[in-house]
C-alpha positions in Angstrom: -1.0 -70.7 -187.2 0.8 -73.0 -189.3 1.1 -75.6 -186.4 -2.8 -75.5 -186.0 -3.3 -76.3 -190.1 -1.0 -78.8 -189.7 -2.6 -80.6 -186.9 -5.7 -79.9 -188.4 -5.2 -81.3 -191.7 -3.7 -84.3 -189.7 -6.5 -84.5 -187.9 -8.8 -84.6 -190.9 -6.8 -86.8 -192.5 -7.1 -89.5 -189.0 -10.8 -89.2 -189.5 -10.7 -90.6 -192.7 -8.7 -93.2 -191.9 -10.7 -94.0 -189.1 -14.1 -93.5 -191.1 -12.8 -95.9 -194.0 -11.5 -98.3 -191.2 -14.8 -98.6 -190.2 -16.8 -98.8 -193.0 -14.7 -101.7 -193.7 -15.4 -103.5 -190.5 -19.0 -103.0 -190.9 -18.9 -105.0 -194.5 -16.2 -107.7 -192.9 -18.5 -109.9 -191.6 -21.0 -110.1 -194.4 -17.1 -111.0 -196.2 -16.4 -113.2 -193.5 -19.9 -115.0 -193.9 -19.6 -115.4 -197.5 -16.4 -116.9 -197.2 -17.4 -119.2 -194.8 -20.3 -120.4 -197.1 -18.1 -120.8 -200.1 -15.8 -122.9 -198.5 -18.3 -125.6 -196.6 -19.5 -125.4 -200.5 -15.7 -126.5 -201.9 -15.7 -129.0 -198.8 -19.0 -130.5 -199.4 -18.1 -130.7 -203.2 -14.6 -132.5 -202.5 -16.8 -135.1 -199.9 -19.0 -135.7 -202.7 -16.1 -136.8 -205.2 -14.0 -138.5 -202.5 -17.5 -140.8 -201.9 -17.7 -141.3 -205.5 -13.9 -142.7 -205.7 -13.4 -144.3 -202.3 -16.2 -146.9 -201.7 -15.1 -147.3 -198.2 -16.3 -143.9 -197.2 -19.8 -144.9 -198.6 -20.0 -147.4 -196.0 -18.9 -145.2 -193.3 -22.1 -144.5 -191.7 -23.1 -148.2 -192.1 -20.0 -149.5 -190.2 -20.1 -146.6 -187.6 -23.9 -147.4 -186.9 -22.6 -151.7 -186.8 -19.9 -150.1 -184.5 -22.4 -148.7 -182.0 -24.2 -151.6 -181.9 -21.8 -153.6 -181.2 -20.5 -150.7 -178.5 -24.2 -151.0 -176.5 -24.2 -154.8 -176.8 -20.8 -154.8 -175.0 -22.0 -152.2 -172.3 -25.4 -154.4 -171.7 -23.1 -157.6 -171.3 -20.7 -155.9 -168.6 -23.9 -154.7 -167.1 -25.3 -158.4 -166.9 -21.9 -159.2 -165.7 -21.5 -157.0 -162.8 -25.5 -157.7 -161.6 -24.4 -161.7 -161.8 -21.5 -160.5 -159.4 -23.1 -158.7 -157.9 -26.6 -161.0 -157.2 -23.7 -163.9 -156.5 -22.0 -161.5 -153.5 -24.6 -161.2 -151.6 -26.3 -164.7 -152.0 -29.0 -163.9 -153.9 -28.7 -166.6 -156.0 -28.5 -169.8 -153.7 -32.1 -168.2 -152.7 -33.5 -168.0 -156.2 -32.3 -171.6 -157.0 -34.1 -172.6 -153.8 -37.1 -170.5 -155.0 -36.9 -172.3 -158.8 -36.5 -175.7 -157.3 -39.6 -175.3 -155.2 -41.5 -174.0 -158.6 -40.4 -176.6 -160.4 -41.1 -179.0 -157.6 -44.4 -177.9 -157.2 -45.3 -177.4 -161.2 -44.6 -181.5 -160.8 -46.5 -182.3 -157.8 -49.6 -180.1 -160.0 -49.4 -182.4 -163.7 -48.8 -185.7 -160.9 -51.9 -184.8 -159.0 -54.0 -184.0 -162.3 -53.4 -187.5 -163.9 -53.9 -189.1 -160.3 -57.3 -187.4 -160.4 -57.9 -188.2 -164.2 -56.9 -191.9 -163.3 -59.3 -192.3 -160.5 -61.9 -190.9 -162.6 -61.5 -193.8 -165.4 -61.6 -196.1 -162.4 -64.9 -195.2 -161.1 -66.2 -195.4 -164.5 -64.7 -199.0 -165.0 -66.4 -200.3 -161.8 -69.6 -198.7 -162.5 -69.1 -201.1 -165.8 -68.5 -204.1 -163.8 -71.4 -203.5 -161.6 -73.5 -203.3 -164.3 -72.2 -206.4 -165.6 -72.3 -207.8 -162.4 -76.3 -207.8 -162.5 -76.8 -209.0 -165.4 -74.8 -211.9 -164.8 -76.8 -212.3 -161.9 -80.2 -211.9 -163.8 -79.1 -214.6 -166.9 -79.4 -218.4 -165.9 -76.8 -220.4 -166.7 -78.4 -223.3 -168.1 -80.8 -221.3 -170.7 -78.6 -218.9 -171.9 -74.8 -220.2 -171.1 -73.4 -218.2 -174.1 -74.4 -215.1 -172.7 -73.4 -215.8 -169.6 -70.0 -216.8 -170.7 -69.2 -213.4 -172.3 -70.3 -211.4 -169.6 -67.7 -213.7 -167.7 -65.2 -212.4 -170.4 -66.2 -209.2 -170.0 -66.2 -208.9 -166.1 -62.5 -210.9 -166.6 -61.4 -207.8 -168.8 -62.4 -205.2 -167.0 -60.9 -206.5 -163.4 -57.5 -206.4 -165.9 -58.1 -203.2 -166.8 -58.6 -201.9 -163.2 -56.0 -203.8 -161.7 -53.5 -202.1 -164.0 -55.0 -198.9 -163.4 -54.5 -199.5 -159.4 -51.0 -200.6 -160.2 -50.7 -197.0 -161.7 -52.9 -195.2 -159.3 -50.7 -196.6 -156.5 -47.6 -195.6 -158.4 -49.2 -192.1 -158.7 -50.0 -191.7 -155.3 -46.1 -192.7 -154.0 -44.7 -190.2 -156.5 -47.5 -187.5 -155.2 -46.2 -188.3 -151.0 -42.5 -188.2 -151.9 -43.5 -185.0 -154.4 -44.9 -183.7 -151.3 -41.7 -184.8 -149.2 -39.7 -182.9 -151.9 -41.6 -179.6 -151.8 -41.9 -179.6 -148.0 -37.9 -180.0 -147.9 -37.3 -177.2 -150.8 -39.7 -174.7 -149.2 -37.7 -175.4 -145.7 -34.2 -174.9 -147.9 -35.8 -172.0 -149.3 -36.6 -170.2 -146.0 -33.1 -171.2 -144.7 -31.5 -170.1 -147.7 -33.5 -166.6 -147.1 -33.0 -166.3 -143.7 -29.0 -166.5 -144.4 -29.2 -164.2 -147.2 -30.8 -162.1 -144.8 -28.2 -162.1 -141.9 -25.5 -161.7 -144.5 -27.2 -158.5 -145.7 -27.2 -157.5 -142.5 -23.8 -157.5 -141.7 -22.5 -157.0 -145.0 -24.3 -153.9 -146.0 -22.6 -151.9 -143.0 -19.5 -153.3 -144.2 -19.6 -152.6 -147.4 -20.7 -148.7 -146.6 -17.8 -148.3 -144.5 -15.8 -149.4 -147.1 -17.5 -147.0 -149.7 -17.5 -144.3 -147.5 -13.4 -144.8 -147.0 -13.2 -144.9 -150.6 -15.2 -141.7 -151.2 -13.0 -140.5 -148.5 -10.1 -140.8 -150.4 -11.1 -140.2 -153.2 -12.6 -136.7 -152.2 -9.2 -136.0 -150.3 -7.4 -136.7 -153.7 -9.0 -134.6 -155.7 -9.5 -132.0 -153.3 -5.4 -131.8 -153.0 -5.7 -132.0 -157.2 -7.2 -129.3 -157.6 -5.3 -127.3 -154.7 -2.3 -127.9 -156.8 -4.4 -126.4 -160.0 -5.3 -123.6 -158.1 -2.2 -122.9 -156.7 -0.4 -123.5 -160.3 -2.5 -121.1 -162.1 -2.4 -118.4 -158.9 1.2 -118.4 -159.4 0.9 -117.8 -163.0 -1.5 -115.1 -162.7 0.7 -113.7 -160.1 3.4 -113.8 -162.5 1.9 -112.7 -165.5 0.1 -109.5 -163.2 3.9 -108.8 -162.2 5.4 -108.6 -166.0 2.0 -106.5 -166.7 2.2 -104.1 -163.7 6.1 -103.8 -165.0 5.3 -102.9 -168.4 2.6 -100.9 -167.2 4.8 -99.2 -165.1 7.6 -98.5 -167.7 4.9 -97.4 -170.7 4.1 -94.7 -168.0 7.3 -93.5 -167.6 7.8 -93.8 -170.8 5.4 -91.5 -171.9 6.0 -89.1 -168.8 9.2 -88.5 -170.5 8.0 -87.7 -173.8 5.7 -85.3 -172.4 8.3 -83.9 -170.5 10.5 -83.6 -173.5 7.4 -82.6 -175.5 6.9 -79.7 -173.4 10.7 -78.4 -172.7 10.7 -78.6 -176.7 7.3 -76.6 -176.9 7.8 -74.0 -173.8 11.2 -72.9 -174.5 12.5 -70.3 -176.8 15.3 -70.5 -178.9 18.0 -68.0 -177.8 18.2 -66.5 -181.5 14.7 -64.4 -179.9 16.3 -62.8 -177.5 18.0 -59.8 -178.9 14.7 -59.2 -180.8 12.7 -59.0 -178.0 15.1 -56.3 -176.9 15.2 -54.1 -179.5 11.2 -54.3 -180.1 9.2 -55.3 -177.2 6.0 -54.6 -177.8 6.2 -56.9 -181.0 8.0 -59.3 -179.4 5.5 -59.3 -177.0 2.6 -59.7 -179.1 4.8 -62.4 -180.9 4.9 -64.3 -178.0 1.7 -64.4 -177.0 0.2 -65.8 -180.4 3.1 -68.3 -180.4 2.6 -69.6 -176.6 -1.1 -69.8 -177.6 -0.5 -71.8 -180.8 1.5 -74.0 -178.6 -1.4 -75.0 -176.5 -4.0 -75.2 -178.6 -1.4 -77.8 -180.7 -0.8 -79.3 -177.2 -4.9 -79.9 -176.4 -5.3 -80.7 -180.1 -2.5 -83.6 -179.2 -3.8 -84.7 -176.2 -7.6 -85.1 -177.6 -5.9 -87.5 -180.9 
């Protein structure tokens, strides 16, 4: 009877523990939480007085933003770079200075032919002028009216120097507007060549150049692949080894506690040799004795085993 108070006052006393235990883990996050807060407070507090002393950290975002700037401006040059290299690689660009030159030829042969045009215009209006003087000089008699007769002379004199510069420049025009033609007929045959090159080299670069990627992908795979075999096989031998010390200590906290139970029991199960005389000389109390001690014994022992 004593050894059944006793475990049940220990057993009263466990629940208490473990009723208090857990009250306090239901308020330690709430504690946790609150702490948390007070301290991003303190932090934010000492940021603030660190910005007020140290101007430097008030221009912090300023030079991180200047940094990232100047981050993307670098990435958007390499960029350019590699599309030059790449545009230059596989020709590409012989065929877009082909393609410029026959713009720019061809934006020249348009303002030559415009001022042509313009040119023979003025022209045709000149000798429409001349004509016209023409008949009147024709109409006006020389001996009545010789004054009028010599300035439509002057005037006929001036415009035939007129026209006969503008020929001089119309001629000029048309030359430049043949050889401009010349020009643009020999750029757009450059052009085409230049394409038609670009073309074949394409053509038997590209499957080149994916055999090469496809090797290098190869590789690449094959190197990683055996990486990560060796990762693999690293942390399998540490799990291996870490599963061994487990299943060891596993194995010796079992026989650890098989011999406490067994010593638990020997010390529970058998009597002292002090009883034995007694149970002699009175058995039917030793008996009875006996009995309420062996069932004290268990229920301590099932009391033990459910702690």
């Amino acid at each position: 009877m004593k050894l059944t108070r006793i475990l049940h006052t220990k057993l009263t006393k466990y629940e208490e523990i473990i009723k208090s235990a857990q009250s306090v883990l239901s308020v330690a996050p709430q504690v946790l939480n609150k702490f948390k807060e007070d301290g991003k407070k303190t932090l934010l507090v000492k940021l603030d007085e660190l910005n007020g002393r140290n101007p430097i950290l008030k221009e912090g975002p300023q030079i991180l933003s200047k940094y990232k700037k100047e981050k993307k401006k670098s990435f958007l040059l390499k960029l350019v770079q590699v599309n030059k290299w790449y545009i230059r690689t596989i020709g590409i660009e012989k065929v877009q200075e082909a393609q410029l030159k026959v713009n720019s030829i061809q934006d020249d042969l348009i303002v030559i032919q415009t001022n042509r045009r313009e040119l023979q215009k003025k022209l045709d209006d000149i000798r429409v002028n001349r004509d016209k003087i023409h008949d009147e000089m024709v109409k006006v008699d020389k001996n009545v009216n010789f004054e009028q007769y010599i300035n439509l002379r002057n005037q006929e004199t001036e415009i035939l120097k007129i026209m006969q510069s503008l020929t001089q420049t119309y001629t000029d025009y048309d030359r430049k507007e043949k050889e401009m033609f010349t020009a643009l007929t020999s750029a757009i045959r450059d052009s085409n060549e230049q394409q038609r090159l670009q073309m074949e080299y394409t053509k038997y670069i590209g499957p080149v150049m994916s055999i090469i990627a496809s090797l290098l992908t190869f590789i690449y795979g094959t190197l990683r692949k055996e990486e990560l075999k060796k990762y693999v096989e690293n942390i399998l031998l540490d799990l291996r080894g870490h599963i061994q010390t487990k299943d060891l200590d596993m194995a010796q906290a079992f026989r650890r506690q098989e011999e406490q139970l067994k010593l638990l029991a020997n010390q529970k199960f058998v009597l002292p040799a002090s009883a034995e005389p007694k149970i002699a000389e009175v058995p039917r109390q030793s008996d009875n004795s006996s009995f309420w001690k062996y069932l004290t014994i268990a229920l301590g022992i099932l009391l033990f085993f459910r702690s």
